[in-house]
C-alpha positions in Angstrom: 0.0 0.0 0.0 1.7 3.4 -1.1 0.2 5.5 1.2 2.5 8.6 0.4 1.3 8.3 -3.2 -2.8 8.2 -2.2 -1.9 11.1 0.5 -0.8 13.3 -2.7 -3.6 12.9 -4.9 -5.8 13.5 -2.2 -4.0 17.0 -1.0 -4.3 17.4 -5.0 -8.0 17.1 -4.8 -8.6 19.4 -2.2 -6.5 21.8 -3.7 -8.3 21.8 -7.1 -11.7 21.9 -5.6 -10.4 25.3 -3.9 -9.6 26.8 -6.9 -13.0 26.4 -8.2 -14.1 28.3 -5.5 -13.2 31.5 -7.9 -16.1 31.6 -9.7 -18.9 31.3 -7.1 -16.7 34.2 -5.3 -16.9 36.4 -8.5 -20.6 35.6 -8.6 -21.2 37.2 -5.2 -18.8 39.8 -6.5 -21.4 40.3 -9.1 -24.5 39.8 -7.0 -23.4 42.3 -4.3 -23.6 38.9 -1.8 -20.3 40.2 0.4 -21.1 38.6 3.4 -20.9 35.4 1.5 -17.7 36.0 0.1 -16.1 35.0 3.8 -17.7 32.1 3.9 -15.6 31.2 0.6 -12.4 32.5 1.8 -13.1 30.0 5.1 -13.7 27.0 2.9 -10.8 28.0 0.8 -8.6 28.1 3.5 -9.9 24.6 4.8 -9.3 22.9 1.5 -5.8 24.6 1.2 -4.6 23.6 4.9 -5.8 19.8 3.6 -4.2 19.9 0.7 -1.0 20.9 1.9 -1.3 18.5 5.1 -1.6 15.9 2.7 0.3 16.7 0.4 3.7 19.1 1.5 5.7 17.9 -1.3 5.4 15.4 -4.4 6.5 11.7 -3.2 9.0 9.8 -5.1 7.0 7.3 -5.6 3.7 8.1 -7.0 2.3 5.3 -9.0 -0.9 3.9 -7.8 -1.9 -0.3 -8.1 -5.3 -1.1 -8.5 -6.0 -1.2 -5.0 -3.9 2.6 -4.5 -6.8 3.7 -7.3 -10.0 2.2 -5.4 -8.6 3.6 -2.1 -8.2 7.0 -3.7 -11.2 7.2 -5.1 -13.3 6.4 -2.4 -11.5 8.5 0.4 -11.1 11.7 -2.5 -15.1 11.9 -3.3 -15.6 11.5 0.5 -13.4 14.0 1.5 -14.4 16.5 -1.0 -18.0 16.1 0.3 -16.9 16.8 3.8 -15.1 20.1 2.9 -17.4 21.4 0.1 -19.7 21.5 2.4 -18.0 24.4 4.7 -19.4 27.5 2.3 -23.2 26.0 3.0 -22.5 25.5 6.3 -20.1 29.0 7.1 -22.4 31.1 5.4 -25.9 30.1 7.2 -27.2 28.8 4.1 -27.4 25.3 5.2 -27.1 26.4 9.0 -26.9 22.2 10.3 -23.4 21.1 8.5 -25.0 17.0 8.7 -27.3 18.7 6.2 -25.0 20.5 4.5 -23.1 17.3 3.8 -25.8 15.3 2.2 -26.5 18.7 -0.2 -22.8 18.1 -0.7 -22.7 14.7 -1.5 -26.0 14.6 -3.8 -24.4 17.6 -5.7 -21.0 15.9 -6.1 -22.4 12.6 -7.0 -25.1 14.0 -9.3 -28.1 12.8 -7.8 -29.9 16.3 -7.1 -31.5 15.3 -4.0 -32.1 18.3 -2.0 -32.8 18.9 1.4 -33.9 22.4 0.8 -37.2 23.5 1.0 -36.8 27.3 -0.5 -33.9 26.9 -3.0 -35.1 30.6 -4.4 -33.9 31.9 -0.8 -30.4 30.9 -1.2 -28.0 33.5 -2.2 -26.9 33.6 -5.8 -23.2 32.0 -5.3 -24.3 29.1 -3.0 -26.7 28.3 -6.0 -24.2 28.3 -8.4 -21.4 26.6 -6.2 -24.4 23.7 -5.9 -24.5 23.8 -9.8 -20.8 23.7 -9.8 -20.7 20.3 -7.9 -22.9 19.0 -10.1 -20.5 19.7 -12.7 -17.6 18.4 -11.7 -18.8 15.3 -10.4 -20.7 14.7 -13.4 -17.0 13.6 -15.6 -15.2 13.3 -12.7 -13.4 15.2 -10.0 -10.3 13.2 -10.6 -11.0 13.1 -14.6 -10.1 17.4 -14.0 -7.4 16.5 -11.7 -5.9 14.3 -14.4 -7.0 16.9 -17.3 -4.9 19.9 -15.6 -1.9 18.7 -14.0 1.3 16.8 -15.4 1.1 12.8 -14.4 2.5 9.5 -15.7 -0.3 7.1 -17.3 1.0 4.1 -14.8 0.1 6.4 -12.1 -2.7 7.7 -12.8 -5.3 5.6 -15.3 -6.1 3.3 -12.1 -8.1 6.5 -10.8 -9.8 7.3 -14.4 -10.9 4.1 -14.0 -11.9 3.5 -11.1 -14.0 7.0 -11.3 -15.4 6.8 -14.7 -18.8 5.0 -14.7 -19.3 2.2 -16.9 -18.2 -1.7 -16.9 -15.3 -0.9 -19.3 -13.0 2.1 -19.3 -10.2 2.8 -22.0 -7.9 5.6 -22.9 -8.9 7.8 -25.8 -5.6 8.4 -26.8 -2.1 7.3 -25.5 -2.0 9.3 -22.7 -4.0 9.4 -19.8 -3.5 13.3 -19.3 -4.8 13.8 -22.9 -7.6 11.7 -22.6 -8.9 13.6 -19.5 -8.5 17.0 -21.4 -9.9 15.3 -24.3 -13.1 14.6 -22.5 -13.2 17.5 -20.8 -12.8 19.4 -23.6 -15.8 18.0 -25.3 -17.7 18.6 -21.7 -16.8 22.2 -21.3 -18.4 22.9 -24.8 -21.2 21.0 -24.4 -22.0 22.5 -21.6 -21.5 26.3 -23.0 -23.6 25.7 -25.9 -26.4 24.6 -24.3 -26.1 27.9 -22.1 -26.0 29.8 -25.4 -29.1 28.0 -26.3 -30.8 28.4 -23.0 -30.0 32.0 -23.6 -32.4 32.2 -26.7 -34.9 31.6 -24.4 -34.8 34.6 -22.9 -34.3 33.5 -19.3 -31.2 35.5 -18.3 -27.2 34.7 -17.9 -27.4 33.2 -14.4 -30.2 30.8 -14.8 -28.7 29.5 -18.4 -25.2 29.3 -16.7 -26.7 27.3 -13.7 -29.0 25.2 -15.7 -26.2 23.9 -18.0 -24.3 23.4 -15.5 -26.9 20.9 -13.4 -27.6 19.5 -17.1 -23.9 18.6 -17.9 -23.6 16.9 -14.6 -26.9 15.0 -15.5 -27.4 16.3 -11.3 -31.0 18.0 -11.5 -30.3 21.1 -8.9 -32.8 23.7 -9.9 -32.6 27.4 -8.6 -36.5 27.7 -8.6 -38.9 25.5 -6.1 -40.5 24.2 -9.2 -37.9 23.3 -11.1 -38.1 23.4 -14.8 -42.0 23.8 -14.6 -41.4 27.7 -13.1 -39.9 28.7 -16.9 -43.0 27.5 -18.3 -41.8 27.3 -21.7 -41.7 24.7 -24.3 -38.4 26.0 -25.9 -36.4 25.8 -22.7 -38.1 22.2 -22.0 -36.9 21.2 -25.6 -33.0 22.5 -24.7 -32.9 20.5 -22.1 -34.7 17.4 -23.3 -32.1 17.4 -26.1 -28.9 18.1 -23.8 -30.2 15.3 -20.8 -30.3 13.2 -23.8 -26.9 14.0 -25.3 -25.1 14.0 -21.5 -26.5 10.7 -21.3 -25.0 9.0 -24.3 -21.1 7.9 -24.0 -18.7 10.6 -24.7 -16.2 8.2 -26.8 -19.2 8.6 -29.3 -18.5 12.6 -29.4 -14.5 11.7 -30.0 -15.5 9.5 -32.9 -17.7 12.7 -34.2 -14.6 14.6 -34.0 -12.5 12.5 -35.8 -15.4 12.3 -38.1 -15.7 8.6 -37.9 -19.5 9.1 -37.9 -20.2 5.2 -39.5 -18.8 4.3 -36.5 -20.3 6.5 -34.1 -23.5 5.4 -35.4 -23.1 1.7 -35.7 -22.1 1.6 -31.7 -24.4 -1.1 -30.2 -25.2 0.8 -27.4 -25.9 4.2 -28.6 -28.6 2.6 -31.2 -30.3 0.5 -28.4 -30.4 3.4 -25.8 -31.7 5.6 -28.4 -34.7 3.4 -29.6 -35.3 2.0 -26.3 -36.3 5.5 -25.0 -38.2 6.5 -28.1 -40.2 3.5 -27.3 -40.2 4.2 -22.8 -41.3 8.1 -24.2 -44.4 7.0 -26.0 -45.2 4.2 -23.5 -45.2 6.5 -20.9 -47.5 8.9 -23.2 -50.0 6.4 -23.6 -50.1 5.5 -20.1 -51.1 9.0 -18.5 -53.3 10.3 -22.2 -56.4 9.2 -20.4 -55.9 11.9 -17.1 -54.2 14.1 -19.2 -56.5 14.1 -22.2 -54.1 15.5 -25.1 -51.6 13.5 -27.1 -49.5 16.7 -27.5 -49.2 17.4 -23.8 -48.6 13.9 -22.7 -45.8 13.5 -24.9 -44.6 16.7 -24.0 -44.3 15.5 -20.3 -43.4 12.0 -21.4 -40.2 13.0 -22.9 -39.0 15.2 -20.5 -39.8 12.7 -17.3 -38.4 9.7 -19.3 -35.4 11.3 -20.8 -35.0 12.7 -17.5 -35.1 9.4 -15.5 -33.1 7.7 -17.9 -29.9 10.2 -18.0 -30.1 10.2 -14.4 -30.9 14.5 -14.3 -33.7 14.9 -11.9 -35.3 17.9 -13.4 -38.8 17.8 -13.2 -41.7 19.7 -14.9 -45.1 17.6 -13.0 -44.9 15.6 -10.4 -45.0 12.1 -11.9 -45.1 10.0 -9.3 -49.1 11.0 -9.3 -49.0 9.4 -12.2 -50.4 5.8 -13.2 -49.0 2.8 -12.1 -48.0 1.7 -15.5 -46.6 5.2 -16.4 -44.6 4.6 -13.0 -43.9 1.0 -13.5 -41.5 2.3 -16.7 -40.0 5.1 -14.9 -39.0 2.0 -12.3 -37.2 0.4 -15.2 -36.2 3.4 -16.4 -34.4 4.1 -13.3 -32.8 1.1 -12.9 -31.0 1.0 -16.4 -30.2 4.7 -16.3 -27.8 6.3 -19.1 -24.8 4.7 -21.2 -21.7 3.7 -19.8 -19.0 6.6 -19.9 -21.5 9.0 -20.0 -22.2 11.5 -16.5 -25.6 9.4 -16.0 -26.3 7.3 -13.7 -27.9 4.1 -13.2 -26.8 0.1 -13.9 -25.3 1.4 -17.3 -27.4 0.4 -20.8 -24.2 -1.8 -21.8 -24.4 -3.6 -18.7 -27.6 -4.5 -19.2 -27.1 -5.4 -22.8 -24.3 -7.4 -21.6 -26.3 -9.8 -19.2 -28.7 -10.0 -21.9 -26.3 -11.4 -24.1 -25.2 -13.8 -21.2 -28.1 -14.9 -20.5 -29.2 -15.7 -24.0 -25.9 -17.8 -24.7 -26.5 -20.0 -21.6 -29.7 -20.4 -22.8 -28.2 -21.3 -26.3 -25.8 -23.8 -24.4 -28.3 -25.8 -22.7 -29.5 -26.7 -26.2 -26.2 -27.3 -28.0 -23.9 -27.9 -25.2 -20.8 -28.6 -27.5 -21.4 -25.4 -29.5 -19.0 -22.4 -27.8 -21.2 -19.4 -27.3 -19.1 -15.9 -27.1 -20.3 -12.7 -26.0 -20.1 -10.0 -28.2 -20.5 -6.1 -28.1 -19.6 -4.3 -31.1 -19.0 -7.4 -32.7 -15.9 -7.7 -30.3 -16.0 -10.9 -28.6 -15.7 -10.4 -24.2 -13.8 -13.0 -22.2 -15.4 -15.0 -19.4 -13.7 -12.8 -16.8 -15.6 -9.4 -18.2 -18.6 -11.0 -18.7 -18.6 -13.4 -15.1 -17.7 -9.5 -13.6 -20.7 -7.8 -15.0 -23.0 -10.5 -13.8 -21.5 -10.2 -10.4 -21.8 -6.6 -10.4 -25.5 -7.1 -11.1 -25.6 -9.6 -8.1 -23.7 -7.5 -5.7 -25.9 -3.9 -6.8 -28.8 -5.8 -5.7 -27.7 -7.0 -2.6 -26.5 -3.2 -1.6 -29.9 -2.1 -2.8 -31.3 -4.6 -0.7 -29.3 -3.6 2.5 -30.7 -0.1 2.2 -34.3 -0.6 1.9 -34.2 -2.9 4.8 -32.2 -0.4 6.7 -34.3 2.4 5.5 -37.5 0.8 6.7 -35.3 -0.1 10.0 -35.5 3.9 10.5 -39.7 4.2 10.3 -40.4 4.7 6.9 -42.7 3.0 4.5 -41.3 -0.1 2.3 -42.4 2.1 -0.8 -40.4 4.6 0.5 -37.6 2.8 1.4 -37.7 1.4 -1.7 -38.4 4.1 -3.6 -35.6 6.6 -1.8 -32.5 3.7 -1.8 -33.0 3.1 -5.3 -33.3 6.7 -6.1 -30.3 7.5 -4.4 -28.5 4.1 -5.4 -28.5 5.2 -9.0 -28.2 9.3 -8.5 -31.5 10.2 -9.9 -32.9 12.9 -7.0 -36.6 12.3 -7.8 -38.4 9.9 -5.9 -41.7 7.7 -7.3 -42.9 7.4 -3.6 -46.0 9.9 -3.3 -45.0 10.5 0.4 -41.9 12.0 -0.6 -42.7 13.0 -4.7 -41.2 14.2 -7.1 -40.4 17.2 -6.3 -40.6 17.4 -2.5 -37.1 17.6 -0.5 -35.9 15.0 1.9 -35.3 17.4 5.3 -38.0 15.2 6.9 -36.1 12.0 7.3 -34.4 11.5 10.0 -30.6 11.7 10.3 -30.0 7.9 10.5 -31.9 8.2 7.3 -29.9 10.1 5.3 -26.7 8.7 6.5 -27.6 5.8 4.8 -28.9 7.7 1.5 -25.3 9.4 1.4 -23.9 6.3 1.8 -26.0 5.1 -0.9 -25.2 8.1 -3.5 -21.6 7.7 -2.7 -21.7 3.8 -3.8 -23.3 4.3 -6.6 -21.8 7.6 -8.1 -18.2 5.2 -7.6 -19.9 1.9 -8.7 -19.6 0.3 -5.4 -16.0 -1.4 -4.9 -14.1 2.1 -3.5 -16.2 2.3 -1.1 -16.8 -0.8 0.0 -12.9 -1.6 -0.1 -12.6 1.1 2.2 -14.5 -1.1 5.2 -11.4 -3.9 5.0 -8.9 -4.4 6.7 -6.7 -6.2 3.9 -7.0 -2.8 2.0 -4.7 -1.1 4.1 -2.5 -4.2 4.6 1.0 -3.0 3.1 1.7 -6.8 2.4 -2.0 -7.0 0.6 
């Protein structure tokens, strides 16, 4: 165990978090919010003191085993949750810092649960620094580490890895550094022209820069109490149907577009599937909620924008559907479960994965009938060896299981099972909405108790890092040296 090396990345961390702290600053610059400003200058000096605790001076020795990565991982996102929440929690915004700390993580991790019950009264920097978590969780806090500073690839593609959601994660390009820009790159522009887009519909700087912002990250943090339903407008609704949809889709599909290998962009098995599979969720869901709604037009309109919201992971909402029918809801379940494509900043199981243990099952099924015939797994047309494929299926197994734990555990702490179930499965996958009608759609979570929400951080945190660095983090052979 190279503890030296993890200690450095970490101090790294915290020291680029700090530096983002600039731009909610200039914000209350711009806003006139001085008293905030301290509140910034507090955190700041926080996040400096721990970065330079941890890491003084660059260590000989900085490259990171697969174990280094998942350890790194896990203890980075949970540390930058602890200390991004100091501005909420210096400033009076979020006055309890336990609550501060779950705004924290849900922002960080991109779920967009809130525990807020008047975003609209929080000063204009606190909004955007929320947006800004949203952001950089959505690629990656580590994918920017790794985009801005100088590394070697043996040291540092065990924490792209680790970090980047998905069952399988490869380099762009040779170098690890370049493929982090790379991404980023496409991110950052993304993200700005949706905010010029936003723009044309005439809803003002902030809320475009803000909006984007929650919309790269796939998060769902609003700066109005009814979400997207407060613009009331058809053209912004459209924007952000498009841009949840595009967030949700893997980036190494942009790269190709880029190197204008569009054939074969298009012919990626995953893309194709995801893309019919929600034209067909979107008019499901329409048909399911025409009969209270009473217009085709409308209850597409609200289709599309639930479904592709569920299914990148975003959160936004513009009704509260979990009023809706128990069919309509029965697909957002799904929905919810399968969430976006695999190196995408959506949550969820992954749409590969799924397509994966499809393809498993099917051969077994295949080789129970022609037992001497070899079955191979393929995505892409690229055959997968037993080891990825028996991996996948165990994932499966083992998100389950955790799911399980938490709705037990949840249900442990008084709340209903459809609640339970509901809120651990909603955090679980980093959507922010919840199908329970005791908590809604849009409602915030400030009425659980603290047990509660302990467990739904734990639960974002998990599945924001796909489970194993945070689990490896509870044993004891993890920080064997001789392990």
């Amino acid at each position: 165990m190279n503890y030296r090396a993890t200690c450095y990345y970490l101090g790294l961390i915290c020291k680029g978090v700090c530096v983002m702290l600039i731009l909610p600053v200039i914000a209350a610059l711009c806003y006139g919010e001085y008293r905030e400003i301290l509140s910034f200058l507090y955190a700041a000096i926080c996040l400096l003191a721990a970065g330079f605790l941890l890491a003084p001076k660059s260590p000989k020795n900085k490259k990171l085993g697969s174990k280094e990565g998942l350890l790194t991982v896990g203890l980075s996102w949970i540390l930058v949750s602890l200390l991004g929440a100091f501005p909420f929690f210096f400033s009076g915004a979020i006055p309890n810092y336990f609550n501060a700390v779950f705004e924290t993580v849900s922002g960080f991790t991109t779920t967009g649960a809130t525990i807020l019950t008047d975003v609209e009264a929080l000063p204009k920097c606190m909004l955007l620094w929320r947006s800004l978590t949203h952001w950089l969780g959505g690629m990656g806090i580590l994918v920017f580490l790794l985009a801005v500073i100088p590394s070697s690839d043996g040291s540092t593609f065990q924490l792209m890895k680790f970090e980047s959601p998905g069952p399988q994660v490869g380099k762009l390009v040779s170098k690890v550094r370049h493929s982090a820009a790379i991404l980023y790159f496409i991110y950052f522009a993304l993200t700005v022209v949706e905010m010029i887009f936003l723009l044309f519909g005439g809803i003002g700087f902030f809320d475009s820069l803000n909006l984007a912002l929650s919309t790269a990250g796939t998060g769902g943090f609003a700066i109005t109490n009814a979400s997207i339903a407060a613009y009331n407008s058809l053209y912004i609704e459209m924007v952000i149907i498009a841009f949840m949809l595009i967030f949700s889709i893997n980036f190494n599909i942009y790269y190709l577009f880029v190197l204008r290998k569009f054939s074969t962009a298009v012919k990626d098995e995953e893309f194709r599937a995801y893309l019919i599979y929600i034209v067909l969720c979107v008019f499901g869901v329409a048909l399911g909620i025409l009969s209270a709604i009473g217009n085709f037009g409308t209850a597409l309109r609200q289709s599309a924008f639930a479904v592709i919201s569920i299914a990148s992971s975003t959160g936004f909402t513009t009704v509260d559907f979990a009023q809706w029918s128990e069919a309509s809801k029965g697909i957002l379940t799904v929905l919810m479960f399968l969430g976006a494509c695999a190196g995408s900043t959506g949550g969820g199981l992954k749409f590969s994965r799924m397509m994966i243990v499809a393809k498993s099952a099917y051969t077994t099924l295949l080789s129970s009938v022609r037992p001497n015939a070899i079955q191979v797994v393929k995505l892409n047309k690229k055959p997968m060896t037993k080891r990825e494929t028996d991996g996948i299926v165990g994932y499966f197994l083992l998100f389950f299981l955790v799911l399980a734990i938490s709705v037990f555990a949840l249900c442990l702490c008084g709340n209903s099972f459809q609640t339970s179930f509901y809120s651990a499965l909603t955090m679980f996958n980093n959507m922010g909405p919840c199908l329970s009608p005791e908590v809604g759609a849009t409602a915030s979570y400030a009425s659980f108790n603290w047990i509660s929400k302990l467990i739904m951080m734990a639960d974002m945190l998990i599945g924001r890092l796909e489970i194993f660095p945070i689990l490896l983090l509870f044993s004891p052979k993890a920080w064997s040296r001789k392990f």
